[in-house]
C-alpha positions as a Markdown table, in Angstrom:
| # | Residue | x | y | z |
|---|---|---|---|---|
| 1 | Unk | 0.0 | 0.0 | 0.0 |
| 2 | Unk | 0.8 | 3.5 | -0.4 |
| 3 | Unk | 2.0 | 5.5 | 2.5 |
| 4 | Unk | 0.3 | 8.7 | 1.2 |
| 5 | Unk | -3.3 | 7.2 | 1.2 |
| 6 | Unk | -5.5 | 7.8 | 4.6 |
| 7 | Unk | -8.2 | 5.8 | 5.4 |
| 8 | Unk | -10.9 | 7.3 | 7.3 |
| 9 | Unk | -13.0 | 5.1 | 9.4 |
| 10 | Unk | -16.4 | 5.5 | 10.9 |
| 11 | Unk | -16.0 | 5.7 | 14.4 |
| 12 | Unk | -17.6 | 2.7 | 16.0 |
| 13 | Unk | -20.5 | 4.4 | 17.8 |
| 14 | Unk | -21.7 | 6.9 | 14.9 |
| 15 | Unk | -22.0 | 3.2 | 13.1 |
| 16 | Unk | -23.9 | 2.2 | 15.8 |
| 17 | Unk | -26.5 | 4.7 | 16.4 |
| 18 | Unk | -26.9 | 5.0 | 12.4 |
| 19 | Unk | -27.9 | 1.9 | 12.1 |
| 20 | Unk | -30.4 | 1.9 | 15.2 |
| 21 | Unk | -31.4 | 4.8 | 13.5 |
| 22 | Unk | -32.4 | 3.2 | 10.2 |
| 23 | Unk | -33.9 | -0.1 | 12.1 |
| 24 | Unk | -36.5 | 2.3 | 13.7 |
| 25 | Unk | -37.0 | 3.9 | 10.9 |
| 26 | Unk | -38.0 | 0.3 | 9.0 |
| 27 | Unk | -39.7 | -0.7 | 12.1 |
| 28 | Unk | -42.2 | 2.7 | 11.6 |
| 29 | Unk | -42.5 | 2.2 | 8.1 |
| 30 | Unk | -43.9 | -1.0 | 8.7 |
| 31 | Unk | -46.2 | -0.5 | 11.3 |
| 32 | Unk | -47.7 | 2.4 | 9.3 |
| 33 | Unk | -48.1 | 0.1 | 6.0 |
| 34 | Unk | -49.9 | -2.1 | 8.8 |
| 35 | Unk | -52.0 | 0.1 | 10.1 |
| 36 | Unk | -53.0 | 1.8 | 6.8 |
| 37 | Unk | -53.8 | -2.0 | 5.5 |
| 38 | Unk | -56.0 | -2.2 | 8.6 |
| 39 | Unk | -58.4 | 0.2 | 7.9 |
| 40 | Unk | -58.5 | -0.3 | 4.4 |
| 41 | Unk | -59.8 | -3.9 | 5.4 |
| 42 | Unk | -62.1 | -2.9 | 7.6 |
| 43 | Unk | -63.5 | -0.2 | 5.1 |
| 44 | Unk | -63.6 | -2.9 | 2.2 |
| 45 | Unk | -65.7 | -5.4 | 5.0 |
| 46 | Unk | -68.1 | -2.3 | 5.6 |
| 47 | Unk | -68.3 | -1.6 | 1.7 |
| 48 | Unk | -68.8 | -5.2 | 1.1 |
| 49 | Unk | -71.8 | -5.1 | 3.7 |
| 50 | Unk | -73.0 | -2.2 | 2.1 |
| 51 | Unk | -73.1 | -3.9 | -1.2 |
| 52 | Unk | -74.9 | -7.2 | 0.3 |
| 53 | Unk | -77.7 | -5.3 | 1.7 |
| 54 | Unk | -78.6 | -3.2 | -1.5 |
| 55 | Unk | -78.0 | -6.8 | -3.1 |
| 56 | Unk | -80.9 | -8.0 | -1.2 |
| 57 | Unk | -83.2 | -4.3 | -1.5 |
| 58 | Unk | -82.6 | -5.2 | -5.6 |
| 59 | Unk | -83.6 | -8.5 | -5.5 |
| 60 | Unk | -86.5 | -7.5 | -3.6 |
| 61 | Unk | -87.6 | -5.1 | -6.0 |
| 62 | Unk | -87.3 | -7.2 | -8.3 |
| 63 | Unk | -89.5 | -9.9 | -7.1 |
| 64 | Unk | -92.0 | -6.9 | -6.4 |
| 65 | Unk | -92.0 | -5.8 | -10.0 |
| 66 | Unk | -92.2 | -9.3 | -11.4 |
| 67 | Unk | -95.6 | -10.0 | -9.0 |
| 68 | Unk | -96.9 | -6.8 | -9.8 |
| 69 | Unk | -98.7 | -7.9 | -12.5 |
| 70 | Unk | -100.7 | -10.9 | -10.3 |
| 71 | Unk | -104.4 | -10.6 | -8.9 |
| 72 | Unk | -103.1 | -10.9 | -5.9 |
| 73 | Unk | -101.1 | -7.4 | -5.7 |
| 74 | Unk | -103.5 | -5.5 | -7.5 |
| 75 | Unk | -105.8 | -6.9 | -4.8 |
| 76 | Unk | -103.3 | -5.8 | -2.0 |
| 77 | Unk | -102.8 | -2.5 | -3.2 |
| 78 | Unk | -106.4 | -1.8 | -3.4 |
| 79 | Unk | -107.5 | -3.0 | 0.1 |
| 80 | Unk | -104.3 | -0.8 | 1.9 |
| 81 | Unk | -103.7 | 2.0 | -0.2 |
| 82 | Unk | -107.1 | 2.8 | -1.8 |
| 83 | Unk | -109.2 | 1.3 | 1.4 |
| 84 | Unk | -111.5 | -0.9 | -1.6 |
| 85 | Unk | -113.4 | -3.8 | -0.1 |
| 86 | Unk | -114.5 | -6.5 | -2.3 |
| 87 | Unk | -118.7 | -6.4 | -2.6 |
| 88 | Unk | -120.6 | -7.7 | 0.5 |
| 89 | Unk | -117.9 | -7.5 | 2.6 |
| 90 | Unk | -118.3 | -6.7 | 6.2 |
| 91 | Unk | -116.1 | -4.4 | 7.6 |
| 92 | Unk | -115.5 | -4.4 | 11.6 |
| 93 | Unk | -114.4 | -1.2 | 13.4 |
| 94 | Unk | -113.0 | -1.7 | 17.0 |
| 95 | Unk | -114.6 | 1.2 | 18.6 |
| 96 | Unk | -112.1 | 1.1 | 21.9 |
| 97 | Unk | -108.6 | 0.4 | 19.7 |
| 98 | Unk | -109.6 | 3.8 | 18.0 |
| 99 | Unk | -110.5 | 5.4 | 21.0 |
| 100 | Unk | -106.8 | 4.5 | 22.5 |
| 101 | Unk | -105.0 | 5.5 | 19.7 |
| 102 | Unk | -106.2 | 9.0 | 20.1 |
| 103 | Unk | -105.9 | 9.5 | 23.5 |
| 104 | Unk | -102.1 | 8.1 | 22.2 |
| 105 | Unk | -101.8 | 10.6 | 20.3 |
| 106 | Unk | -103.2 | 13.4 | 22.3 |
| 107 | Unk | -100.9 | 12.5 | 24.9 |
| 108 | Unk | -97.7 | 12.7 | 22.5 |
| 109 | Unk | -98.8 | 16.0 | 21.4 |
């Protein structure tokens, strides 16, 4: 070797605190990956609730468009939303259930 050339050495505790530095600074990379995984699971398990229940509101619209055109809806819609009654058909009004549902109501008010 040449006698001119130096070699400079790291001192042996810079090495070590630069390399305790970059482990902590892995160790908080990774546990912010983690934690951002986290809640991007637990907003893909809410989403994919989300979707399950508008899943089931579709097929139930569905299934209420396809018996729409039955006898038996028509029938239904008539009795509750336009109060018809088929001809000869006795209708019974319980006198004391409407009397407690206004005193119900008067006492909400």
């Amino acid at each position: 070797m040449a006698k001119g050339r130096k070699i400079h050495r790291v001192p042996v505790q810079t090495a070590r605190w630069a390399i305790i530095a970059v482990a902590v600074l892995c160790v908080a990379i990774i546990f912010r990956t983690w934690k951002e995984t986290r809640q991007k699971e637990a907003l893909m398990h809410e989403n994919r609730k989300k979707i399950e229940a508008r899943s089931k509101e579709i097929k139930a619209t569905g299934a209420a468009i396809r018996n729409s055109d039955s006898m038996e809806f028509a029938e239904k819609v008539a009795r509750e939303d336009l109060g018809m009654v088929k001809p000869r058909e006795v209708i019974y009004v319980d006198k004391e259930k409407e009397r407690a549902g206004e005193t119900n109501e008067e006492d909400s008010r």
